[in-house]
C-alpha positions in Angstrom: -12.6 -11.6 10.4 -16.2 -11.0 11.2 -17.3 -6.9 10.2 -19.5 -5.0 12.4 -21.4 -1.9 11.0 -21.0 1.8 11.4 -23.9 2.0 13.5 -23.1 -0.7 15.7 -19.8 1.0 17.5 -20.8 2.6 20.5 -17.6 4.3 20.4 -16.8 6.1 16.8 -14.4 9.2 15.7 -15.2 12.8 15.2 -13.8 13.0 11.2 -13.2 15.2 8.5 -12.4 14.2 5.2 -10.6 16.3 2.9 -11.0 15.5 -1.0 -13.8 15.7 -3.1 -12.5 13.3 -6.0 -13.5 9.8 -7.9 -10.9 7.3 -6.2 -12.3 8.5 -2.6 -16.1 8.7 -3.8 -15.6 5.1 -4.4 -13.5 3.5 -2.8 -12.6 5.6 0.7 -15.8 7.2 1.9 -17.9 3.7 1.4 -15.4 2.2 4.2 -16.8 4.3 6.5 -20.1 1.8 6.8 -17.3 -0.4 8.3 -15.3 1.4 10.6 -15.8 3.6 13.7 -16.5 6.7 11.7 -18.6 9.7 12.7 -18.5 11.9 9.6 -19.3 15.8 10.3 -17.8 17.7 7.6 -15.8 17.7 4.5 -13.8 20.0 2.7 -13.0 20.8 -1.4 -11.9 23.5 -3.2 -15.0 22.8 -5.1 -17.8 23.8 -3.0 -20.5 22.2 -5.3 -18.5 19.0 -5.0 -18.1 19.2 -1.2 -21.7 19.7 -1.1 -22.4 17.1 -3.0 -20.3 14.5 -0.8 -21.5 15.7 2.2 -25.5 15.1 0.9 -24.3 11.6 -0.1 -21.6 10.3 2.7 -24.2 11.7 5.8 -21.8 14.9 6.3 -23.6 17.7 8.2 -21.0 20.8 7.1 -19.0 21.1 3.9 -16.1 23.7 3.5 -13.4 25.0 1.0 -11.2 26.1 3.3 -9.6 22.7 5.5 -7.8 25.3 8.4 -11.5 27.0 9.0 -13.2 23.5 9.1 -10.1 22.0 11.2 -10.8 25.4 13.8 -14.7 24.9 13.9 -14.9 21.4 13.7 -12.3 20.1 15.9 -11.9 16.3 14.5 -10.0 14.3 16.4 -9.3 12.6 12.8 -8.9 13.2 9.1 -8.8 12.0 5.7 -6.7 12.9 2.7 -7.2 12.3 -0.5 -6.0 14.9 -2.5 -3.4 15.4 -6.1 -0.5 16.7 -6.9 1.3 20.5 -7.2 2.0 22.1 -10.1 5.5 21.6 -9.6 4.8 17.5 -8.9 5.0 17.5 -5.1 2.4 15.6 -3.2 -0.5 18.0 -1.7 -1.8 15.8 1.1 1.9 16.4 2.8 1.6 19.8 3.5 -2.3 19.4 4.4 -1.0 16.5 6.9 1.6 19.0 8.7 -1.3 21.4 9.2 -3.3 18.7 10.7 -0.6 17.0 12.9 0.3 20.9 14.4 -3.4 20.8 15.1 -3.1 17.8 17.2 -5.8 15.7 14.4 -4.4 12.3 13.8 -3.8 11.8 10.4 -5.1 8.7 7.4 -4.2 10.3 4.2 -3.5 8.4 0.3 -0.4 7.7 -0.7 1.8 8.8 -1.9 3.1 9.6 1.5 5.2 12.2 -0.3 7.9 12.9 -2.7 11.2 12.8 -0.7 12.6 11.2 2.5 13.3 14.3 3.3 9.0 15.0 3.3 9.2 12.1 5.0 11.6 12.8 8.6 9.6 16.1 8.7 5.9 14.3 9.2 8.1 11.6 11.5 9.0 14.8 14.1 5.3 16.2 13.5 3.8 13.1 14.7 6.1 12.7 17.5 6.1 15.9 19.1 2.4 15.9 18.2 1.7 13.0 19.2 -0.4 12.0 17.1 -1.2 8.9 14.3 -0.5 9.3 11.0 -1.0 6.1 8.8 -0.8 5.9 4.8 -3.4 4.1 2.9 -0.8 1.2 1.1 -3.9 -0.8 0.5 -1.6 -3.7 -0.4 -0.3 -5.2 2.3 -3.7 -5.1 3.8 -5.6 -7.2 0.8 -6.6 -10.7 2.4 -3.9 -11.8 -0.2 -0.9 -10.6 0.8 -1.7 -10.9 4.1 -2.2 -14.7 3.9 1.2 -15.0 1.8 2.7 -13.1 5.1 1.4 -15.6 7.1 2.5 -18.8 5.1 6.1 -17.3 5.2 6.3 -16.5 9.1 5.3 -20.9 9.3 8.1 -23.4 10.2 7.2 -25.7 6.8 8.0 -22.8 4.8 11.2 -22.1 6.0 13.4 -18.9 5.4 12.4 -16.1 2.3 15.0 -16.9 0.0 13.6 -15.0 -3.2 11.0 -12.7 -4.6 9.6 -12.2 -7.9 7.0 -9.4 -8.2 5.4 -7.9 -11.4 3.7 -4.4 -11.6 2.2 -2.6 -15.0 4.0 0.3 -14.8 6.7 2.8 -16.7 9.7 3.5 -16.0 10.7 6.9 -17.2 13.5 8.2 -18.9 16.6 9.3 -16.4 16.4 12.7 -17.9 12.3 12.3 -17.2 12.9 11.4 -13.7 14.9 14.9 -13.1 12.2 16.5 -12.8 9.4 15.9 -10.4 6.4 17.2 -12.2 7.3 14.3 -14.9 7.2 11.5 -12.7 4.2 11.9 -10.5 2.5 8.6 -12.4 5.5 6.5 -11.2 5.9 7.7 -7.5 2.0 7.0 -7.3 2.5 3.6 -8.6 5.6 2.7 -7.2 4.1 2.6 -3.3 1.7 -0.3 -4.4 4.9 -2.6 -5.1 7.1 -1.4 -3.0 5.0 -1.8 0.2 4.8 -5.4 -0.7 8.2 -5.7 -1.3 8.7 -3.9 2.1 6.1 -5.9 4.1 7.6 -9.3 2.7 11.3 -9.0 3.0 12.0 -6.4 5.0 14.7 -3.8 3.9 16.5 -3.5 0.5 20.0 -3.5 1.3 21.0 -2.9 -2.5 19.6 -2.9 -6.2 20.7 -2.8 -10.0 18.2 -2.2 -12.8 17.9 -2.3 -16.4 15.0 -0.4 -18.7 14.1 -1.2 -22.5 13.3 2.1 -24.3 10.3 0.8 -26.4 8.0 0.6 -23.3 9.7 1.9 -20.2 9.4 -2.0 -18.8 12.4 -2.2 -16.3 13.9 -5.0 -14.5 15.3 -4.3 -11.0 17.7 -7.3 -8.8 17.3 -6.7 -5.3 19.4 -7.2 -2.6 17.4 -7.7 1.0 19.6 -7.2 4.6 18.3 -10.7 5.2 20.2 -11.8 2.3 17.4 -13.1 0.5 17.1 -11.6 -3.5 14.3 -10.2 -5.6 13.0 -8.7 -8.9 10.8 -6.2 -9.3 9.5 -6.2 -12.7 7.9 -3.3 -13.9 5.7 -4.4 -17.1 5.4 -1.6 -19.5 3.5 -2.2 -22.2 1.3 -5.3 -21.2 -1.9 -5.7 -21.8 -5.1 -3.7 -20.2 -7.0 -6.9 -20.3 -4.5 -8.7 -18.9 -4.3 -9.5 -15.2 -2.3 -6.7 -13.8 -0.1 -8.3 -11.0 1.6 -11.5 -10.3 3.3 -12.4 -7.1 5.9 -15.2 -6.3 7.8 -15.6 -2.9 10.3 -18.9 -2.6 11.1 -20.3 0.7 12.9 -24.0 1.3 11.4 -26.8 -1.0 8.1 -24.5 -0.8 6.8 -21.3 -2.1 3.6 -19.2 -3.0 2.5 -17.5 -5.8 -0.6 -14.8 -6.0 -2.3 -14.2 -9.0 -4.9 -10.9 -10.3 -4.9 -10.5 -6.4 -7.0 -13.1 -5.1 -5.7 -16.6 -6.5 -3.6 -18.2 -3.9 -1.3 -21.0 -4.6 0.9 -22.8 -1.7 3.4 -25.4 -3.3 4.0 -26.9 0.3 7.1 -28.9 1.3 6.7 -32.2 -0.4 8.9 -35.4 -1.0 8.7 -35.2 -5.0 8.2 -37.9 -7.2 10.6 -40.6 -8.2 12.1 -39.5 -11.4 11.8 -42.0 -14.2 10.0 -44.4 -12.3 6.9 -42.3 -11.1 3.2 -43.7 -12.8 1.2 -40.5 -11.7 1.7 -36.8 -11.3 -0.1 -36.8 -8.0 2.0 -36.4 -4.9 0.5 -37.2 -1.3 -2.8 -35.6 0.1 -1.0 -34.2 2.9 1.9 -32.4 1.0 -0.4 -31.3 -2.0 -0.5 -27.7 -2.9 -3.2 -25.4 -1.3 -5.4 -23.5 -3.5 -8.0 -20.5 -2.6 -9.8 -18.0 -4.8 -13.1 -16.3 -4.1 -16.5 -17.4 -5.1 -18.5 -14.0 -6.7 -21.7 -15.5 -6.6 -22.9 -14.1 -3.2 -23.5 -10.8 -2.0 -20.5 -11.2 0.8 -18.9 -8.6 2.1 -15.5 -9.9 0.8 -16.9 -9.5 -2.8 -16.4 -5.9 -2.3 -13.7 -4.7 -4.1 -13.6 -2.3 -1.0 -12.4 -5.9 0.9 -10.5 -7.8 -1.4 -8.5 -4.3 -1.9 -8.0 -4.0 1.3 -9.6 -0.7 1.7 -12.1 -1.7 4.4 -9.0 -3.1 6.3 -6.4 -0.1 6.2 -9.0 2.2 7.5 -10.0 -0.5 10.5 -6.4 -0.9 11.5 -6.2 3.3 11.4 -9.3 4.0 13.8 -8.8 1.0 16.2 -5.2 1.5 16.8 -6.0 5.1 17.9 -9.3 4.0 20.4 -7.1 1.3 21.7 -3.9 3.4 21.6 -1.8 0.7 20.1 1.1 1.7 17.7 0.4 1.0 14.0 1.8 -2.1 12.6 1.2 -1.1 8.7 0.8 2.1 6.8 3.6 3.5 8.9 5.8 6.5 8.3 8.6 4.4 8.3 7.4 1.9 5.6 6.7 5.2 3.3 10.3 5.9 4.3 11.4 2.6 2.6 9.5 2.9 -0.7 10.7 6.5 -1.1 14.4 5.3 -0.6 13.3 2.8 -3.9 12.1 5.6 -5.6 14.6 8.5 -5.0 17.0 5.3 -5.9 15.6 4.9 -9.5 15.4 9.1 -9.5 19.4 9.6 -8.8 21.1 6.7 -10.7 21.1 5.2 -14.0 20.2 1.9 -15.7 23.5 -0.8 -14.7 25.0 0.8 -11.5 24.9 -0.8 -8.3 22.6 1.4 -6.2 23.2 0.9 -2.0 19.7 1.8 -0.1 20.4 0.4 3.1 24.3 0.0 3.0 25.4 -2.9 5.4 26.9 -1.8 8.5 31.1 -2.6 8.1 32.4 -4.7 11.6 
């Protein structure tokens, strides 16, 4: 995928950006050098800080107040990166109902927001609207996952029969999880999982789970419409120096496993060995596994954290689906739909009950 440069699109969008913060100082605004971007204002409730952001990040206005920047400023797109209520729901969902009314298509963080319910609401705003609105699940968009994708959709790999994935995260108490303002660490966390999970398999028809109290660590079986099975493994307690994720996906006689996000491994389809008889490890050049992990000795653009994290990527897909008026393929509503049916799942039900999220049609 070769990049071109801000300042090489003849065609770029009128945006606003709304959110002041660290996470979109570093890792959001510096996409824009990428994409199809023409920054004219951005908005804060701190007006130093939205100062500040616009000086740096080539803004010419800075506001405090979104609905007077929206009414002067008339972007035809904007960005959201914002917190969290006092009473734990997810600000950038009301900010992205204001926007869609205004006919601005919409890029905002994730979460999404905290219910389905959130959810259905922005699906008739963007329809009636007309207008985009894409969530930033940078996962499905790393060069990673996206290459795993592609390895499964290949005839040698044969159907998705299982999927292990581990996350560093904690599972709260039931009792914790009643209350919204508790949990706002795990529905952040749980869309960088679950959109894998989504984007992989497809639909989880069903799941059970199990959580140990000294760390919150949880074990969830999944059940996918396909039929295939998965664990999600959610690692509370391990390390900070450890590599956070690990990734495994099983086909037929093959399967792929990604590590720390940017080792690859592809145990292709092989014969074997002969067992007892076999001098040497070492199976055929043709049916050896495939290996691929970045060098981080150059200054290439897919050192950037802003690549390999896919950052660069979600934002691309967002601006050239709306200039070329193609529907989005990833970030959709309904993938956020999905993980939020995973999350309000662990929210409602206890540790060793059979929990139906997509229920199988009956005949």
């Amino acid at each position: 995928m070769s990049i071109t440069y801000n300042f090489e699109y003849k065609d770029r969008l009128k945006a606003c950006f709304i959110g002041a913060g660290g996470h979109s100082f570093r890792n959001i605004y510096p996409t824009f050098q990428y994409a199809p971007i023409d920054l004219v204002a951005i908005c804060d409730l701190n007006e130093a800080k939205a100062e500040a952001y616009a000086s740096q990040f080539g803004a010419n206005n800075y506001y405090t107040n979104y609905h007077e920047m929206f009414a002067k400023e008339l972007p035809e797109v904007v960005f959201i990166v914002a917190s969290y209520h006092a009473n734990g729901r997810v600000q950038a969902t009301d900010i992205a109902k204001d926007a869609l009314k205004a006919g601005i298509h919409v890029w905002m963080e994730k979460p999404t927001a905290a219910t389905t319910k959130e959810i259905k609401e922005l699906m008739t705003l963007s329809k009636e609207n007309k207008c985009y609105l894409m969530t930033g699940l940078k996962k499905i968009f790393m060069p990673s996952i996206e290459k795993v994708k592609s390895l499964m959709e290949s005839s040698e790999f044969g159907t998705p029969s299982s999927l292990y994935i581990r996350y560093p995260e904690r599972l709260p108490t039931f009792e914790e999880r009643q209350n919204l303002r508790n949990i706002t660490g795990f529905l952040d966390h749980i869309f960088h999982p679950g959109s894998i999970i989504n984007y992989l398999m497809g639909k989880i028809e069903s799941m059970f789970y199990q959580r140990e109290p000294h760390n919150g660590g949880c074990i969830a079986n999944l059940k996918f419409s396909s039929g295939s099975i998965g664990t999600l493994h959610l690692a509370g307690g391990i390390a900070t120096s450890s590599p956070l994720e690990y990734l495994e996906v099983v086909g037929e006689g093959a399967n792929i496993i990604v590590e720390n996000g940017v080792r690859i491994k592809y145990y292709r389809k092989s014969k074997g060995l002969g067992y007892g008889r076999s001098s040497t490890f070492l199976v055929d050049q043709e049916e050896a596994p495939l290996y691929w992990e970045p060098e981080f000795s150059l200054g290439q653009l897919y050192n950037k954290n802003i690549f390999y994290l896919g950052y660069v990527q979600e934002v691309l897909h967002f601006c050239q689906s709306i200039q070329e008026e193609k529907s989005l393929e990833k970030g959709t509503l309904q993938d956020s739909m999905e993980i939020l049916k995973l999350f309000e799942a662990f929210c409602q039900t206890k540790e060793g009950n059979l929990i139906e999220i997509n229920p199988k049609k009956q005949p």
